[in-house]
Backbone bond lengths (Angstrom), bond angles and torsions (degrees), N, CA, C in turn:
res aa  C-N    CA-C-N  psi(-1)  N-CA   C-N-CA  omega(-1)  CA-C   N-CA-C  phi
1 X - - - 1.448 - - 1.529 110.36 -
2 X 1.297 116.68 -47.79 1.682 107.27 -171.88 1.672 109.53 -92.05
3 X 1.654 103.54 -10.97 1.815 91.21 166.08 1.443 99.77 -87.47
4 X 0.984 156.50 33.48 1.409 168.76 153.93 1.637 115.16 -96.13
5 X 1.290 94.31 -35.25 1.636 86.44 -168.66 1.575 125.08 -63.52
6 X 1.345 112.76 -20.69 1.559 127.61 -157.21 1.695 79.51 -82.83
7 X 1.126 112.47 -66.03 1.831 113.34 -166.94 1.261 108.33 -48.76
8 X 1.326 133.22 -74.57 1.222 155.36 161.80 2.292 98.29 -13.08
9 X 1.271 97.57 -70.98 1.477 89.00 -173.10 1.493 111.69 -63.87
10 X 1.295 128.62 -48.43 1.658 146.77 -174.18 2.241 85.36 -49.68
11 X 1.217 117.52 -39.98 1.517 116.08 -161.75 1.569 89.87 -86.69
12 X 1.124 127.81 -36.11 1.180 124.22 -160.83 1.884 105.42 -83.75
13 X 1.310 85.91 -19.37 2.065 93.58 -177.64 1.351 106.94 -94.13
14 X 1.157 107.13 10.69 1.690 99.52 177.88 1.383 101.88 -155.60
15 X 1.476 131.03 19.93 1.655 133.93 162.10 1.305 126.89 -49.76
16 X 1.099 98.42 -37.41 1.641 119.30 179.71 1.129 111.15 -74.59
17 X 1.692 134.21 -16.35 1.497 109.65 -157.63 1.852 84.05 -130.90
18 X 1.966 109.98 18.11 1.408 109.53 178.22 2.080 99.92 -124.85
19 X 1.495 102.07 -18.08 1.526 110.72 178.06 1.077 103.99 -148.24
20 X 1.398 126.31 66.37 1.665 131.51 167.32 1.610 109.04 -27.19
21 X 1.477 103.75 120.43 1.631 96.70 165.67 1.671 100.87 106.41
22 X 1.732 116.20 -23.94 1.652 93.95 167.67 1.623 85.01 -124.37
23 X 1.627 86.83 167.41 1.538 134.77 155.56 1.211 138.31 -124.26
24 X 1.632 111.73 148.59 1.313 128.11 -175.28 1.857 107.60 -103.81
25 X 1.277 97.98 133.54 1.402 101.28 170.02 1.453 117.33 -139.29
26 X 1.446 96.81 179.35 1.948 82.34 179.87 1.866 87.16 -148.66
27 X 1.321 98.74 161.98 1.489 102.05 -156.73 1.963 84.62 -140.38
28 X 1.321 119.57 115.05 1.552 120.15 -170.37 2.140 82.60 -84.57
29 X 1.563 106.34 133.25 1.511 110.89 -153.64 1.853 96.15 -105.81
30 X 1.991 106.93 -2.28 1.056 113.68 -171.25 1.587 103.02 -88.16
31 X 1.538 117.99 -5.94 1.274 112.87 -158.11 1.630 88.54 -141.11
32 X 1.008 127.69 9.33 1.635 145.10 145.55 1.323 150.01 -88.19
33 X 1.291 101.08 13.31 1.407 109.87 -140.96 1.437 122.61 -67.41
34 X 1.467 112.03 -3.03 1.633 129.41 162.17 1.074 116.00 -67.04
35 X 1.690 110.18 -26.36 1.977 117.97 176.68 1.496 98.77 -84.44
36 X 1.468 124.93 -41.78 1.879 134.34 -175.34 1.628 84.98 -41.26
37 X 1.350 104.93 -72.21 1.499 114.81 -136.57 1.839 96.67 -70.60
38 X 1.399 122.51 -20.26 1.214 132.67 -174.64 1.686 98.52 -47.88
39 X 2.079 92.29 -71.44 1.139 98.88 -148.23 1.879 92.51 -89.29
40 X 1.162 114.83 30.07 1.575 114.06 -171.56 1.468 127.90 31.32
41 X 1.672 102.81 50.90 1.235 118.99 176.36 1.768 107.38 -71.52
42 X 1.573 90.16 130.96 2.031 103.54 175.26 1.445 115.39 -104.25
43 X 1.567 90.59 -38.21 1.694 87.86 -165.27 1.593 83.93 -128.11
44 X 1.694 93.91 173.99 1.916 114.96 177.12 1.367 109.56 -131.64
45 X 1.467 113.43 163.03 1.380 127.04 -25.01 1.765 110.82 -52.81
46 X 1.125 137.03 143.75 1.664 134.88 166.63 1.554 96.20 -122.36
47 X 1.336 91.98 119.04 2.057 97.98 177.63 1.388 98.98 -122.02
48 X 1.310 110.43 140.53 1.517 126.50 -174.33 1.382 101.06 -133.42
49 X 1.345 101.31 146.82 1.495 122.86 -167.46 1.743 105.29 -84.96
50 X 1.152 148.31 117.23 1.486 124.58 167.95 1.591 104.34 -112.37
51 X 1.415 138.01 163.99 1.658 149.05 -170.10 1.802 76.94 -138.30
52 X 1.301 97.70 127.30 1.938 118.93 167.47 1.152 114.69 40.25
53 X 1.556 117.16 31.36 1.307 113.69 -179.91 1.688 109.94 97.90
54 X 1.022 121.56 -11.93 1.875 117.94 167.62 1.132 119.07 -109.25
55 X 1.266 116.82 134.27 1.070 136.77 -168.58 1.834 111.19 -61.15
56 X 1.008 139.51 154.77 1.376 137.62 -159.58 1.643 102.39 -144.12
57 X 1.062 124.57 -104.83 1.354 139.46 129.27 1.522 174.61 -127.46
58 X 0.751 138.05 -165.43 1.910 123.04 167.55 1.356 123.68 -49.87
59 X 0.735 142.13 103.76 1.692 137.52 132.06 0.892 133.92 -35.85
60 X 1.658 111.65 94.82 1.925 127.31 -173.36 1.312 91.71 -105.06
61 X 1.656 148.69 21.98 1.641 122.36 170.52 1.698 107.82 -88.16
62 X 1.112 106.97 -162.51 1.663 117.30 -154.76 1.863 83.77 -87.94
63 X 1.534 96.09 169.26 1.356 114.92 -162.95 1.660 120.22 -113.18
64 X 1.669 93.88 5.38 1.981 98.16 170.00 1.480 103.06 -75.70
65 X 1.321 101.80 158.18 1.512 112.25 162.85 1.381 126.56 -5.37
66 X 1.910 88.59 -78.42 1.555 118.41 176.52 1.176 114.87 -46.76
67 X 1.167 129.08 -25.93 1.807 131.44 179.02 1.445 113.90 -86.68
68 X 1.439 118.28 -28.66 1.918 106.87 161.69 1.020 125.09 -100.56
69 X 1.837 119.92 6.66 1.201 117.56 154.32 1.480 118.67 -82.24
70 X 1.001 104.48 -26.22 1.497 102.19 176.53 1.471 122.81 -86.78
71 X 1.151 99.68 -28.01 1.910 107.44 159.03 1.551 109.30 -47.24
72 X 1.521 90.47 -57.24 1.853 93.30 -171.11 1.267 120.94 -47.29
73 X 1.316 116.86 -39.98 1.440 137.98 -178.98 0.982 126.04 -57.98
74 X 1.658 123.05 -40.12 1.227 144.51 140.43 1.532 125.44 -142.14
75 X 1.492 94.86 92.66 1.269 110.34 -178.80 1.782 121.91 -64.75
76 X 0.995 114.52 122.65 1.789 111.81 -178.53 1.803 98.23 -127.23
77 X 1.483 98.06 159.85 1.069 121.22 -179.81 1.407 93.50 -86.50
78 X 1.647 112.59 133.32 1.555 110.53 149.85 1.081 125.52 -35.97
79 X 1.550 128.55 157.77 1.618 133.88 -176.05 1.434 95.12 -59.52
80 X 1.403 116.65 -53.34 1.588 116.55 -161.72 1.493 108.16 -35.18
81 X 1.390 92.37 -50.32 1.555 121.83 -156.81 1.899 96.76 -60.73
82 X 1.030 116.75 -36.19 1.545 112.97 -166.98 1.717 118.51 -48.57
């Protein structure tokens, strides 16, 4: 979770001006725990993809920068997920 955080925020401060129209957020799940238990979070960091507010699915790609900007861009469901 905290070797994640630097990428994750640096992607999230400049999403907008690489995929106009989405955002990245992060939700601490220890001090949420009505959102944990929502989305039945076990382990951390767990980032989930949502389209207009619904939830879609998990995000298993790599955790540099370059890997949630390029998700964002074109976001896909894991194979599992299909």
């Amino acid at each position: 979770c905290k070797n994640m955080k630097p990428a994750y925020a640096s992607a999230a401060s400049d999403i907008t001006s690489f995929v106009p129209g989405s955002y990245l957020a992060a939700v601490d799940a220890t001090k949420a725990s009505k959102l944990a238990e929502r989305f039945q979070l076990k382990g951390f960091p767990t980032l989930k993809y949502f389209e207009n507010g619904d939830f879609k699915f998990d995000y298993n790609g790599g955790r540099a920068k370059e890997n949630f900007v390029d998700f964002m861009r074109d976001p896909k469901a894991p194979k599992n997920e299909l």
